[in-house]
C-alpha positions in Angstrom: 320.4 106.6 302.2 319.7 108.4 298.9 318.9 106.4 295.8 318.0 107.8 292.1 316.9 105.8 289.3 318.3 107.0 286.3 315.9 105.4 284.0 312.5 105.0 285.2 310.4 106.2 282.4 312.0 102.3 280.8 308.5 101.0 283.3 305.1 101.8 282.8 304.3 104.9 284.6 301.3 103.3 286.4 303.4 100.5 287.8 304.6 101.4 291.7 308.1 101.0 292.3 308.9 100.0 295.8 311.7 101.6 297.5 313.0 100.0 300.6 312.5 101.5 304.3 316.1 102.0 304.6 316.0 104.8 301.7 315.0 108.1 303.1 315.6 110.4 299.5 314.7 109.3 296.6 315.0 110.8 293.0 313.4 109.3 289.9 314.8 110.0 286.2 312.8 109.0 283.2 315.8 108.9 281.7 319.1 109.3 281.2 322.6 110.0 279.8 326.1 111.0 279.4 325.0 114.4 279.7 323.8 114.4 283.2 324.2 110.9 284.6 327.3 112.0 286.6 325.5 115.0 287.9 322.7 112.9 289.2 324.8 110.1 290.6 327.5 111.6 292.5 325.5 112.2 295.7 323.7 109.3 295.4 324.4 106.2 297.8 322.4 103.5 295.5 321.6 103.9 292.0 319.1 102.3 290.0 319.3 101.1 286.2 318.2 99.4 284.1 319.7 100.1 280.6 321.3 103.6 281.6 325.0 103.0 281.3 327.2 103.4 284.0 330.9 104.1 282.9 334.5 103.8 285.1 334.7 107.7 284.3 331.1 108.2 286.0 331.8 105.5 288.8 335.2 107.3 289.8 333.6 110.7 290.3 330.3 108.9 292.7 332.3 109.0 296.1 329.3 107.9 297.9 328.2 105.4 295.6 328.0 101.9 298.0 325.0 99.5 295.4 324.4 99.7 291.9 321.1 98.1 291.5 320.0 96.8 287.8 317.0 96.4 287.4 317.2 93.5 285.0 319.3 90.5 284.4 321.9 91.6 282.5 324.4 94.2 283.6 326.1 95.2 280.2 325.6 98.9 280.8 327.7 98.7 283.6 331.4 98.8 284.0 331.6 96.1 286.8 335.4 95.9 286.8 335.6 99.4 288.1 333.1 98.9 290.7 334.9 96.1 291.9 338.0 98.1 291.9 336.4 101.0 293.9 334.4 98.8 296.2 330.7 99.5 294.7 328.6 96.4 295.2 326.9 95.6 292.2 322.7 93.5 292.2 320.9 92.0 289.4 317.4 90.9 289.3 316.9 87.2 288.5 314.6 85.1 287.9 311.6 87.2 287.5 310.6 86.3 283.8 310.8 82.7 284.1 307.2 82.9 282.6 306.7 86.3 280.1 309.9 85.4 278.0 309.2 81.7 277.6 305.6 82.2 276.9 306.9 84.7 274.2 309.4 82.3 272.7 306.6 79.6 271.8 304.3 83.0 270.8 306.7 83.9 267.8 307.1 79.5 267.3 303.4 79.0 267.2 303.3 82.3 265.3 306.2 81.0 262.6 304.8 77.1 262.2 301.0 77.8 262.2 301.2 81.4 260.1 298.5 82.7 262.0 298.7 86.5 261.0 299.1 85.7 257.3 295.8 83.7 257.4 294.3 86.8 259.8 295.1 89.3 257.3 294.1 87.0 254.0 290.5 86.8 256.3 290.4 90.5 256.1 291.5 91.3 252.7 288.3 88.8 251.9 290.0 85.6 251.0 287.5 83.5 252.6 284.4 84.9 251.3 286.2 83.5 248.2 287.4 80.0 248.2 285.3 77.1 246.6 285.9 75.3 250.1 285.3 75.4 253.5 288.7 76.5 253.8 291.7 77.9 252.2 295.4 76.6 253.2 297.4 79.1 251.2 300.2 78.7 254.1 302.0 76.4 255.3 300.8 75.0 259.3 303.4 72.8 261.3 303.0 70.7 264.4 305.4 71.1 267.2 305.0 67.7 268.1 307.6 65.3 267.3 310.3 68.2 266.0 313.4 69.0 267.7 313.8 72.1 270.0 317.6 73.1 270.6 317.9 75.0 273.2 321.3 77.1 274.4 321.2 77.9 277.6 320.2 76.0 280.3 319.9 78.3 283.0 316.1 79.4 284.4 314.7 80.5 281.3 316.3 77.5 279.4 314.7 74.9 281.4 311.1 76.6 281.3 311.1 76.2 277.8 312.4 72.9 278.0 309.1 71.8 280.3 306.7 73.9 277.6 308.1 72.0 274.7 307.8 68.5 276.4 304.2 69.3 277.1 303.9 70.3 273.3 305.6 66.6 272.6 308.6 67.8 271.3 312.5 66.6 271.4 314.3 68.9 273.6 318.1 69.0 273.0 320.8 71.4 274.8 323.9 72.9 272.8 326.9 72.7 274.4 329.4 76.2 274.4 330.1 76.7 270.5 333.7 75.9 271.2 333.8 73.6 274.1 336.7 70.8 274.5 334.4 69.1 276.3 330.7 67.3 276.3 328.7 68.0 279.6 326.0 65.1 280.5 323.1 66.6 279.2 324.2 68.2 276.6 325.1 67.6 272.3 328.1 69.5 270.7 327.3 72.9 269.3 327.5 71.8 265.9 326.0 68.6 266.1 322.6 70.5 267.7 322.7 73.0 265.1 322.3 70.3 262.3 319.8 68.5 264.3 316.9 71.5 265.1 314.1 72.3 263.5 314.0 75.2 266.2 316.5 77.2 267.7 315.8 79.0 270.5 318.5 81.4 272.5 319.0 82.0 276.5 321.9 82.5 277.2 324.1 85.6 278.3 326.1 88.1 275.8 330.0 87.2 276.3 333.0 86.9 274.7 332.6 83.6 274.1 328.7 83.5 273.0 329.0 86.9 270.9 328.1 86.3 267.5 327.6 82.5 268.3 325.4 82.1 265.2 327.2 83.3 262.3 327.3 82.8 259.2 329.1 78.9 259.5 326.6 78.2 262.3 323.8 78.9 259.4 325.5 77.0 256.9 324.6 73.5 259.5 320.9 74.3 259.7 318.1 72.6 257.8 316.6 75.1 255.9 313.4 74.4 257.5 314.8 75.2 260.9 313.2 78.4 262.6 315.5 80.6 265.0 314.6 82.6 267.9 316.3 85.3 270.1 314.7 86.1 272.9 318.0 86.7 274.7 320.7 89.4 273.0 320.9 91.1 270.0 324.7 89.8 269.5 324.4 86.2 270.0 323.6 86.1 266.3 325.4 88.0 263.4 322.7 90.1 262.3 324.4 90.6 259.0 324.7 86.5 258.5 320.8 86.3 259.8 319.8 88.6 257.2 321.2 86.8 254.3 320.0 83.5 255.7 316.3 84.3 255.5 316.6 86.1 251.8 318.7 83.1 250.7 316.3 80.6 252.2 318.7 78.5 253.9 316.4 78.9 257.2 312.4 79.1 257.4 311.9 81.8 259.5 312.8 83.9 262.7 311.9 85.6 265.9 313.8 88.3 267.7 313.1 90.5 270.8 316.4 92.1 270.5 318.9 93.8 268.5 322.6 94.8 268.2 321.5 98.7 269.2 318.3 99.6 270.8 316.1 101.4 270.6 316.8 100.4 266.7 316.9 103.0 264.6 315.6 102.7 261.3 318.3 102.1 259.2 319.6 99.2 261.4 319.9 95.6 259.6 317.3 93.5 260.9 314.5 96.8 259.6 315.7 95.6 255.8 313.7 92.2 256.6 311.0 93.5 259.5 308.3 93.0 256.2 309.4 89.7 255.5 305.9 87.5 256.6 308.9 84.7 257.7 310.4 87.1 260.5 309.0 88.4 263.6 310.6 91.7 265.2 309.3 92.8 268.6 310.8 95.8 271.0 312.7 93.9 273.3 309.4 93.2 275.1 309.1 89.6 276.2 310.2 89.9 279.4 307.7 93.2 280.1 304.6 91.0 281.2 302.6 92.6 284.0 303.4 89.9 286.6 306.8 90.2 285.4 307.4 93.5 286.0 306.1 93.5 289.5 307.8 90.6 290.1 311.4 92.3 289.4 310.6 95.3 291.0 309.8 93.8 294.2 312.9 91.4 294.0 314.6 94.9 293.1 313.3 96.6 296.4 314.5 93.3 298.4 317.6 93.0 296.6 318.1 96.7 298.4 316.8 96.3 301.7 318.7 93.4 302.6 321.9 95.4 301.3 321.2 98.6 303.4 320.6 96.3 306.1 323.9 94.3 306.4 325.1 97.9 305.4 323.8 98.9 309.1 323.7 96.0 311.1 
């Protein structure tokens, strides 16, 4: 079989990719687009992406296209009606940053409630050398102990967060969908969790239903000492309402990973507030741990060799 990945300069170049035994061609891409995609698919028995997009118009004209393979969790990028229509099987990669993106959540928590970079970079502009006391508290530091996590999602990710919190000491809680009839066992009512957090934290996929799931009302039922984080999609929360939030003060801070377009260019919404010492902005990089990335790329390769192998059995 031939594979191509269309996008791997999105990994570190010194990290091996494994390709399974089954694969006898292989092409790797650093990256790439509507331009030349087509050309470099439509031979191709597997392609591999991970944020290269994949249209119906592309899929159509790839007559020996039998996997797509993401290589990540979500598969936004591709148009998995069409492959469904035109018999394209379509794998994700699960499960392998069960550990980078929760350790990065409570990174940009500890980070919000403790202010440790505002007390690193008082240090160096010489505010120690001059305070009468042993110490200066110019900023605010806040125990997670005893405060209220809200979590949505409770998939993988979800629940690893969950068992760091409780090891913090902290009240766990899971929001129910924003609009559910319904309360599930385990779970408080979307608006009910948003009026009870002191932290926010997001995990759950980009649909339909969860796109743009904190708005602007959402906002309006937070304490204004509740912190929010995103380490999951950029369109979960209305960037627009998040922005206003944090200049009004109605919330105390926020992290996010991810963004509405990325990479973000610079005259995207969230860069009007990156300065803001209450918000954190990283490049969609808490899943990229080293173990993490080895981790999906094996599952990636397996994920492969057990389709060529039904393929030929």
């Amino acid at each position: 079989m031939k594979a191509v990945f269309l996008d791997r300069g999105s990994f570190p170049e010194d990290v091996f990719v494994p390709v399974p035994e089954g694969v006898k061609e292989t092409h790797f891409f650093h990256n790439s687009n509507n331009t030349n995609t087509l050309e470099r698919i439509q031979s191709a028995d597997i392609v591999m992406t991970n944020k290269a997009v994949l249209t119906r118009s592309f899929l159509e004209q790839a007559s020996n296209l039998k996997l797509v393979q993401v290589m990540a969790t979500g598969m936004n990028n591709v148009d998995l009606d069409a492959c469904k229509e035109l018999g394209i099987a379509v794998q994700n990669v699960a499960g392998y940053s069960t550990v980078s993106v929760p350790e990065h959540t409570f990174a940009m928590i500890l980070e919000l409630r403790r202010n440790l970079t505002r007390y690193r970079e008082a240090i160096k502009q010489g505010r120690w050398s001059q305070s009468e006391f042993f110490c200066f508290m110019d900023y605010p530091i806040t125990d997670l102990a005893n405060s209220t996590l809200c979590i949505i999602g409770k998939g993988a990710l979800g629940k690893q967060v969950e068992a760091i919190a409780t090891a913090f000491g902290m009240q766990v809680i899971f929001a129910e969908h924003k609009y559910a009839d319904t309360i599930r066992d385990g779970y408080i009512a979307f608006d009910e969790a948003m009026e009870a957090a002191d932290i926010i934290s997001l995990h759950c996929p980009l649909t339909e239903q969860t796109h743009h799931m904190i708005d602007e009302d959402a906002f309006k039922l937070m304490k204004p000492s509740v912190l929010l984080i995103n380490n999951g999609r950029g369109g979960l929360v209305d960037e627009h309402a998040l922005v206003n939030a944090l200049k009004q003060g109605n919330i105390a801070g926020a992290g996010f990973d991810v963004a509405t377009t990325e990479p973000m260019p610079q005259d995207h919404i969230l860069q009007t507030i990156a300065n803001l010492p209450n918000f954190i902005l990283t490049p969609h990089v808490a899943w990229a741990s080293e173990s993490a990335i080895s981790r999906l790329l094996q599952i990636a390769c397996d994920n492969m060799d057990t389709f060529i192998k039904q393929q030929t059995s």
